[in-house]
FIKEVEX-607925 format. One line per 10 residues: their letters; for each residue x, y, z of C-alpha. Coordinates in Angstrom, 2 decimals, padded with zeros to 5 digits. Example, Ala and Ser with C-alpha at 12.3 -4.5 7.8 and 13.67 -1.06 7.14 Angstrom:
<rs>
as	012.30:-004.50:007.80; 013.67:-001.06:007.14
</rs>
This chain:
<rs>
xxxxxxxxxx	012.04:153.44:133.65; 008.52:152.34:132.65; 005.84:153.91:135.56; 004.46:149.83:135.27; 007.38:148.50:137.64; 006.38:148.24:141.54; 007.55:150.97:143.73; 010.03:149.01:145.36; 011.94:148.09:142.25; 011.73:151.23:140.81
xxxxxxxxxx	013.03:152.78:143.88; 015.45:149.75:144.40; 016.77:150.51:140.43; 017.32:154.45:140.96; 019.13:153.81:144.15; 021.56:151.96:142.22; 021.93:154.77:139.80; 022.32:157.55:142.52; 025.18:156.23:144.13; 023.61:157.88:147.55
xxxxxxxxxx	025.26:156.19:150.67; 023.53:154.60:153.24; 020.02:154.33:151.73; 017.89:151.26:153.11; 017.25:148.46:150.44; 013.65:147.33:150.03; 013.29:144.32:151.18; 016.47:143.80:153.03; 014.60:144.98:156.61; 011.29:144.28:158.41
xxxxxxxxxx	010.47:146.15:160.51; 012.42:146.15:164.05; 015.26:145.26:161.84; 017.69:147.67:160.74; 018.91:147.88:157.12; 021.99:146.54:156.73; 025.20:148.59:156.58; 025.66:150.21:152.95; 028.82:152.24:151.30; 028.81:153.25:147.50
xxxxxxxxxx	031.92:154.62:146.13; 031.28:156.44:142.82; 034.29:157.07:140.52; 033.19:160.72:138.93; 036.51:162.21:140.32; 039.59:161.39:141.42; 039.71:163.16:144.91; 037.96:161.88:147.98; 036.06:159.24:146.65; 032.73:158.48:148.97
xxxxxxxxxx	034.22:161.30:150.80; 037.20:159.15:151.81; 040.49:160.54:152.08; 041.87:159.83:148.20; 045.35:159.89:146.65; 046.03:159.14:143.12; 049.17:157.45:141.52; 050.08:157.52:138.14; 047.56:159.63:135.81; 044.57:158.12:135.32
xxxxxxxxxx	042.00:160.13:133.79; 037.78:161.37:133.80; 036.01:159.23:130.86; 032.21:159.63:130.12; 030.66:156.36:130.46; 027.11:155.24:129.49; 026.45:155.22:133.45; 028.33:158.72:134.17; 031.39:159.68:134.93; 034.25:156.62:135.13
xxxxxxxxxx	037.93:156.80:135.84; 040.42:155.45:133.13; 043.43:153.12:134.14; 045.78:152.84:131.97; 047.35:149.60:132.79; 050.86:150.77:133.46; 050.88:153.00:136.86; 047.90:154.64:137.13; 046.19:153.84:140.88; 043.93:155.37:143.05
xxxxxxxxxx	044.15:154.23:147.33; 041.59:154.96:149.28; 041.87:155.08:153.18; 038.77:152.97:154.20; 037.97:149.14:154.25; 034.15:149.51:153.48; 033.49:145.89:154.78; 035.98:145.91:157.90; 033.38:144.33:160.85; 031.14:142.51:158.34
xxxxxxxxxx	030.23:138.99:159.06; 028.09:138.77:155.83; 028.72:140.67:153.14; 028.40:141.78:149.05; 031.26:143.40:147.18; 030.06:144.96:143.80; 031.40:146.78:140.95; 030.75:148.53:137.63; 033.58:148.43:135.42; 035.51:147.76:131.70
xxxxxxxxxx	038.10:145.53:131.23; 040.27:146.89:128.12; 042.33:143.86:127.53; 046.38:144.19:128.55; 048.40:141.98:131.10; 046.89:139.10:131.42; 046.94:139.08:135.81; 045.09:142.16:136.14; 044.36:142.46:140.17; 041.92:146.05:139.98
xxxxxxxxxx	039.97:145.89:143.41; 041.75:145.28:146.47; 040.30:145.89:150.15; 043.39:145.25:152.76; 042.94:145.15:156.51; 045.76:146.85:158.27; 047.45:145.60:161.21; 047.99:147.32:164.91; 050.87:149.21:164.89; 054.10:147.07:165.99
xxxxxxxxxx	052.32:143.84:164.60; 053.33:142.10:161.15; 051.71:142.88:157.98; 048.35:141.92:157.83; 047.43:139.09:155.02; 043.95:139.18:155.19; 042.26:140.88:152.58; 039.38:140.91:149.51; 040.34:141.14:145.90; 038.72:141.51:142.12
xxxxxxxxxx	041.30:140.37:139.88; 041.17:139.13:136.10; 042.55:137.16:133.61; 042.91:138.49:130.00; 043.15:136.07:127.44; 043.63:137.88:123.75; 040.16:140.07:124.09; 038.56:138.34:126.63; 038.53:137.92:130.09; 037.20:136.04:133.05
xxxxxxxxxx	037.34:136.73:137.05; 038.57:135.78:139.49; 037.44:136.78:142.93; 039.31:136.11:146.17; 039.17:136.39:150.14; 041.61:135.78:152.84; 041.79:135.76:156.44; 042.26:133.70:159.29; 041.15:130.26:158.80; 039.94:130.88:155.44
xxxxxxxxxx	042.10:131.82:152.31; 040.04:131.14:148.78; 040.11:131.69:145.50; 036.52:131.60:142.60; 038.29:131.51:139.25; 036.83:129.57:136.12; 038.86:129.85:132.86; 036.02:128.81:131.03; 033.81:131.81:131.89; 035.45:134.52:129.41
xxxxxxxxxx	033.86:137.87:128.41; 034.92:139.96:125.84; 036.68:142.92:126.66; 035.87:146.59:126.29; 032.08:146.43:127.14; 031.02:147.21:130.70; 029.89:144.47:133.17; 028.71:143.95:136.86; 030.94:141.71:138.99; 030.09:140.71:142.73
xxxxxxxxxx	031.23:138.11:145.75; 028.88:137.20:148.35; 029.44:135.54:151.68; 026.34:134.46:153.22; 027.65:132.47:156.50; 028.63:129.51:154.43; 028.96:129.81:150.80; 031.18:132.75:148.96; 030.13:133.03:145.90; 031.55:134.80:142.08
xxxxxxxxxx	028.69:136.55:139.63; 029.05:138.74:136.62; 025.75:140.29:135.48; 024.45:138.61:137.99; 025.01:135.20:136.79; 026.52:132.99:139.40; 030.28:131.87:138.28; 030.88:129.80:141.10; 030.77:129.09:145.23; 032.21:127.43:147.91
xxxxxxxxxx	032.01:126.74:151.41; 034.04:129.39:153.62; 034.77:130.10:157.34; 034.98:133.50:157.10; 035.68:135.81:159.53; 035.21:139.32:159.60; 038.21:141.87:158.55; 039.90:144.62:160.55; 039.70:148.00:159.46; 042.34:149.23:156.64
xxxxxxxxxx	042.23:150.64:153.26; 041.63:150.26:149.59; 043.20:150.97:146.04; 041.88:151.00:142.85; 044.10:149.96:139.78; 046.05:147.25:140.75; 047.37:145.56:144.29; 047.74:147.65:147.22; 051.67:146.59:146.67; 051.89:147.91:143.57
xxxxxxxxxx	051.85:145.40:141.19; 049.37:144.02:138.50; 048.18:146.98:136.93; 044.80:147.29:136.01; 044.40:148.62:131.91; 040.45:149.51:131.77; 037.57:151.47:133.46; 036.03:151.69:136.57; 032.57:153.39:137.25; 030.93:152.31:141.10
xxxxxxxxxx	031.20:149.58:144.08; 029.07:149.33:146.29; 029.83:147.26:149.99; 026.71:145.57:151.79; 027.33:144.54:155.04; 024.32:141.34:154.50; 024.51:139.03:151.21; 022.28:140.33:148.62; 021.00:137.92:145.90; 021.32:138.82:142.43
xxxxxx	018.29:140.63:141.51; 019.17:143.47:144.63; 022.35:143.84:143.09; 023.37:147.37:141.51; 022.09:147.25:138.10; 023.12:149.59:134.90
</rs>
């Protein structure tokens, strides 16, 4: 990284690439104010990813990436769940993620955060998901929230990306607007009442159900508790 950038973006650029948990964001506090609440889950293994309790369906495998170490889904069973919900208790929030879409099924749901209900009490529905949509090579997002009162979808057909090349996907909820990016180019937004999630779990490689297998690669996410615009998003 050229020594010409300012500290803080040099500093804001290898915190993205360290995939250290919990390190404050310049910019994002003044002072009296604490950073805001930051997880990073880095896919170099397959056991206990960000230290989390892991377990692994399926065989998916180690792949070099150019951004380290990724894990390989092959589309048909591979999975990984991981017992945390990174943004449980988060009234504003981003959801990021490095990863490679390899073509396949064309509903593709890779990313899904699930809050689990209180023992005795119905499933829970509320939830955050990354899915996609394959069309041929190419593919476009769809990102998607639910909860109580609120229950949205950002998909826009028109958006397509080619597959097998790595890209940045995010969803911010600022208090009103949830909003879709890839590479940090806004996709789309809409008004939201959002309310925070209960705590529960994740899994990697397709619905926490199961279903929708995920055929592709997936390298970090990272869970702010505040909505970060586009330029403090994880970059490459």
């Amino acid at each position: 990284m050229p020594d010409a950038l300012p500290l803080d973006r040099r500093r804001l650029m290898a915190l993205g690439a360290s995939g250290v948990a919990g390190a404050i964001l310049p910019g994002c506090a003044t002072m009296g104010t604490a950073a805001p609440r930051r997880t990073v889950w880095t896919f170099d293994r397959l056991a206990d990813i960000g230290g989390v309790a892991t377990s692994v369906e399926g065989a998916p495998v180690l792949i070099d990436s150019p951004y380290g170490r990724a894990v390989l889904f092959d589309g048909v069973d591979d999975a990984l769940f991981i017992e945390d919900h990174p943004l449980a208790g988060a009234e504003t929030f981003t959801f990021e993620a490095l990863f490679r879409p390899d073509g396949g099924a064309f509903e593709q749901r890779w990313f899904h955060l699930a809050e689990e209900a209180p023992a005795g009490q119905p499933p829970s529905q509320t939830r955050f998901l990354f899915e996609i949509r394959v069309v041929q090579d190419r593919w476009y997002l769809d990102a998607f929230t639910r909860g109580p009162g609120y229950n949205h979808t950002l998909i826009f057909p028109e958006r397509l990306y080619p597959c097998g090349q790595w890209f940045h996907v995010a969803q911010t909820f600022d208090g009103v607007m949830y909003r879709a990016y890839v590479d940090g180019v806004l996709q789309g937004e809409h008004a939201v009442p959002f309310k925070p999630q209960g705590p529960g779990r994740a899994s990697v490689g397709c619905r926490m159900n199961r279903v929708n297998y995920f055929k592709g690669a997936v390298r970090r996410a990272r869970f702010t508790h505040a909505a970060l615009p586009p330029e403090r998003f994880t970059r490459r």
